[in-house]
C-alpha positions, 0 to 999 in steps of 0.5 A: 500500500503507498500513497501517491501525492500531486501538489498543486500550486494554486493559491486561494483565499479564503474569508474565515468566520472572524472574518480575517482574509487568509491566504492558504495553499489549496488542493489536492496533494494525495490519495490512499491505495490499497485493496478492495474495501467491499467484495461480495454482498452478504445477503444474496442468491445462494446461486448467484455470484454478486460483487460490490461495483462502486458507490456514493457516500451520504453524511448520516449524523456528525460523526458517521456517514454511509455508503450507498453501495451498487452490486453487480451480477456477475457469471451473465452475457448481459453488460452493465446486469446490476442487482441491487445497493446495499448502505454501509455505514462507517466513522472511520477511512480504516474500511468497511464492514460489509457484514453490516450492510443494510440491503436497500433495493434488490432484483424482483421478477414481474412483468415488462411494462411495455412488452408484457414478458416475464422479467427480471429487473435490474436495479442499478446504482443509487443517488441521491442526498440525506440531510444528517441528524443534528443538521443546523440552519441558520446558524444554531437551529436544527434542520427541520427535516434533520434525519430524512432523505431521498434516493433515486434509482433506475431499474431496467428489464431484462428477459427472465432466464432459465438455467443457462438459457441467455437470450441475446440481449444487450442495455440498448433493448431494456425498458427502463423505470425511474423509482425514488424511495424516502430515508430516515436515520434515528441515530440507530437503525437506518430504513429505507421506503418502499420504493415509488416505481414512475410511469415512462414519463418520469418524475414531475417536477411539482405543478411544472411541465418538467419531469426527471427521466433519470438522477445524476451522479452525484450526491444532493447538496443543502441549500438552507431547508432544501436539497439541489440535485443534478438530473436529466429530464425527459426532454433531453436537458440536464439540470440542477432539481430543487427538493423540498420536504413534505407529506410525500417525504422528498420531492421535486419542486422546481428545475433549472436547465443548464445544458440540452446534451449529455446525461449523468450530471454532478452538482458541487457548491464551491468555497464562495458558495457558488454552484459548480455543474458537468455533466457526461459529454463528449471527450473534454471536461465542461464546467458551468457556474451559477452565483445567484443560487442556480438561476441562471449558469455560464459555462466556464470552460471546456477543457481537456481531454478524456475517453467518453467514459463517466466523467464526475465532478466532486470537491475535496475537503478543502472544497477543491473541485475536481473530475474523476474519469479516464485518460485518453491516449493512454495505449492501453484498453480504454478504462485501464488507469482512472485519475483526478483532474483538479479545477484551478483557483479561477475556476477557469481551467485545470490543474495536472492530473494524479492518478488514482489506479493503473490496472496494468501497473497494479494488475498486469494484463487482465484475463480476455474473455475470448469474445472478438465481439466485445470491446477491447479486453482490460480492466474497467477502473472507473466511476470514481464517486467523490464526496466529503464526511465527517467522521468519528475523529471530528475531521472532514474526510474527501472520500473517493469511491470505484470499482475495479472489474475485468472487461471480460466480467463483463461478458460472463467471465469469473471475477478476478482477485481484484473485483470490488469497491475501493473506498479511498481518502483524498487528501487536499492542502487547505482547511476544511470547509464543512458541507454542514454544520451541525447543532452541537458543538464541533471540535476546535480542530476543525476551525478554519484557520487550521490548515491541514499539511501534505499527506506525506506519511498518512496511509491506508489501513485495511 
């Protein structure tokens, strides 16, 4: 295990609550490395073999977060075939105990909507937002809604199979269903609703024309008593949802377009308070602002180059925006290495690159499924899902999640030894600015004049 550190050499200003202008380096300066933190799920099929693919972490309460983890069928011809999410809570980066793992949606038989076939669904990943217990507004005031939350899925389905019989069927033939489902954490016990399965129009968005075809990747952020979510509606355009708590529990109210192209949208609020946006298009990385709450967005730049592969913006605990997604031109398969782009300091541009994971260099070659019909045989290490929590020692933690698989899973192949959900930590410069702040008091250490060193002896613990 080593960590690998890039140093920025961005200089930002940041106004802290005594209201002094200080002057911190800030950015990414390191990430952990190590072994998958999650394998295979505990509660499944006896006959099926389900691996743990990546996931989004969610703040629970002050000091203990939770992973909402996606599982992958494995030993199936059927690309992209998901089976469920589990929530793994944690308060610490020395890993994840997946005997604890509480399963929050999983594969049902039922009938085809459009084409009335027997079917099984798939349920793919879950994103959403959770607002933390003990979540302060305005200052010292608890958040109404403090302990509830949303998460929002799509489930697709595939024809039911018997035995060994896989029909020929690809993700382009599914008939695919948005279902939002409602949390709430006690402290104790987390519990996830019965999940509310749309119609093929979508999600309304409240007495709108608006209605949300899909979620985007990245988990909701608080704007005072509601929560600002990235999706895709039915018309094409990609945009940022305002959620508001009512009788329903979390629902959409309002929607603001940012761009008509794309899909997989993430949101970021920036250290100013701005509201930074991408979303998956194209081979570059595309960065809209918003200073007046997300009324209005100006793209910023458009920058770079990559595969067209998930790309996903995230904010280290320095609140450094940075993209996840893989390198092009690297010679190899096209998902082998997955690194981090940082955004600079003017938000007009990037900083160099760190990479997360090189599959050839960690792995070697990845076993071929022996398909000429698939794509390029390599490792597939992406959808690299950032967040910041706060955790038992009273820090703020840049957590950074992927999966790691052989191209050839994809096509029915074993597992590899290196299958799995990697947890890693990001590590950034400046001081920790807070997604949330709580009613209770926090710890002098995280005070905004403390400004966090390099990285340099900090290591995974498995």
């Amino acid at each position: 295990m080593k960590i690998r550190i890039f140093f920025t050499r961005c200089v930002l200003f940041v106004k802290v609550v005594l209201g002094l202008a200080v002057s911190v380096k800030a950015g990414v300066n390191g990430v952990t490395g190590g072994t998958y933190d999650l394998r295979t799920p505990v509660n499944h099929p006896p006959a099926d073999t389900w691996y743990y693919n990546s996931g989004i972490a969610i703040q629970l309460d002050s000091t203990t977060a939770g992973l909402l983890a996606d599982i992958r069928r494995n030993g199936t011809p059927w690309y992209d075939y998901e089976a469920g999410i589990d929530l793994v809570m944690f308060d610490s980066m020395s890993g994840l105990n997946g005997a604890t793992a509480i399963p929050i949606s999983r594969p049902t038989l039922e009938t085809n909507p459009e084409t009335g076939q027997e079917s099984l669904t798939s349920v793919y990943p879950m994103y959403g937002g959770f607002v933390p217990r003990g979540a302060a507004v305005a200052g010292d005031q608890l958040h109404s809604h403090a302990g509830t939350g949303f998460g929002m899925k799509m489930v697709g389905f595939y024809p039911a199979v018997s035995g060994d019989d896989w029909p020929s069927f690809r993700p382009g033939d599914c008939v695919f269903r948005l279902e939002l489902q409602q949390f709430t954490y006690d402290g104790n016990q987390f519990t996830a609703g019965d999940p509310v399965r749309m119609s093929a129009d979508g999600l309304r968005v409240g007495e709108t024309d608006w209605y949300i075809d899909m979620p985007g990747f990245s988990p909701a952020i608080p704007d005072g008593e509601d929560l600002l979510f990235p999706v895709l509606c039915t018309n094409g355009d990609n945009g940022v949802a305002r959620f508001e708590h009512g009788v329903d529990g979390w629902q959409p109210v309002s929607f603001v377009p940012v761009t008509s192209d794309g899909s997989e949208a993430s949101l970021i609020r920036d250290v100013d308070g701005s509201l930074l946006f991408s979303r998956r298009n194209g081979t570059s990385y595309q960065l809209w602002r918003s200073t007046d709450g997300g009324d209005s967005w100006n793209l910023q730049f458009d920058a770079g180059e990559r595969l067209a592969t998930p790309v996903i913006l995230s904010r280290a605990a320095d609140g450094t925006p940075y993209f996840s997604g893989n390198p092009a031109d690297t010679g190899q398969p096209a998902r082998n290495t997955l690194e981090i782009t940082p955004v600079n300091l003017d938000r007009d541009g990037l900083c160099e690159p760190l990479t997360i994971l090189d599959g050839y260099a960690a792995y070697g070659a990845s076993p071929d499924s022996g398909d000429p019909d698939s794509n390029p045989d390599g490792w597939y290490i992406d959808h690299g899902y950032g967040n910041t929590v706060r955790l038992a020692d009273g820090q703020w933690h840049g957590v950074f999640v992927h999966r790691v698989l052989a191209q050839a899973e994809q096509d029915g192949e074993p597992a590899t030894p290196y299958t799995g959900l990697y947890m890693e930590e990001v590590f950034s410069t400046g001081p920790q600015v807070p997604l949330w702040t709580f009613v209770a008091p926090e710890p002098a250490s995280l005070s905004l004049l403390a400004v966090g060193g390099p990285a340099l002896l900090r290591r995974k613990r498995r």
